[in-house]
N, C-alpha and C positions, 0 to 999 in steps of 0.2 A: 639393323636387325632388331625386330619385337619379339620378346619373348612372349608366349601366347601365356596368359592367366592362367588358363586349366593346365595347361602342361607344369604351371611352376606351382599346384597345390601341394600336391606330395612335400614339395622342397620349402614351402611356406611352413606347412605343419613340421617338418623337421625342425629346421631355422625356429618357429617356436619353443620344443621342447629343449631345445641346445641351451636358448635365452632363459628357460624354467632351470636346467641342468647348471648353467652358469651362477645362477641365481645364489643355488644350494651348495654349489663348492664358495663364494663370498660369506653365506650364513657358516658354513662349518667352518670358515678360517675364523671368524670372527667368536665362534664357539666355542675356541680351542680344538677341535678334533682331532684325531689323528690324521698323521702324513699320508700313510697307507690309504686311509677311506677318501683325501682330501686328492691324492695322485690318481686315484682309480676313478671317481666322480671328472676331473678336469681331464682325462686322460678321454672320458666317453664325450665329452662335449667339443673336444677335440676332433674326436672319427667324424662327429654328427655335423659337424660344421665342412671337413672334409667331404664327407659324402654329397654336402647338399652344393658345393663348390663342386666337385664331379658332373651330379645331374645338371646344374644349369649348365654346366660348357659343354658336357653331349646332347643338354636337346639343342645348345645354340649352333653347334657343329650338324646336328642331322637340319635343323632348317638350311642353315647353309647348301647342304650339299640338294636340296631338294630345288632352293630358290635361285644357287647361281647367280648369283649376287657377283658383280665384279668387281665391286666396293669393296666387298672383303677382302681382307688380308689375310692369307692362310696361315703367315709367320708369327704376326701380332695374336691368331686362334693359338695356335703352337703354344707361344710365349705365357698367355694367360693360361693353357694349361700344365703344363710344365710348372708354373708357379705355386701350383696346389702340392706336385710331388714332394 
């Protein structure tokens, strides 16, 4: 299965700002910052990373179910999503 380009844009520009987000919780460690600002910054790059692990397994799950693929494996789909929860 391909994921189609334009459908993974949304999740590329996420997947970027996570990597900016990630960036700025390294600089505040390295800062001294506090805990609170430093758990709340890692906390959002966290969701943001989640989220974009979400959208690539439902659009690869809606191709699936369009292409019927008998290659796929529904359990091994399962199993990589499940692993984001």
């Amino acid at each position: 299965m391909q994921l189609d380009p334009a459908d993974m844009k949304p999740v590329i520009n996420r997947l970027r700002r996570a990597q900016g987000q990630l960036a700025a919780v390294t600089r505040m460690i390295e800062e001294g910052r506090d805990c609170k600002s430093v758990v709340t910054q890692l906390a959002a790059v966290s969701s943001a990373l989640d989220r974009a692990g979400f959208s690539i397994i439902a659009t690869g799950l809606q191709q699936c179910m369009q292409q019927e693929d008998p290659s796929l494996d529904r359990a091994e789909l399962e199993k990589l999503f499940l692993s984001l929860a």
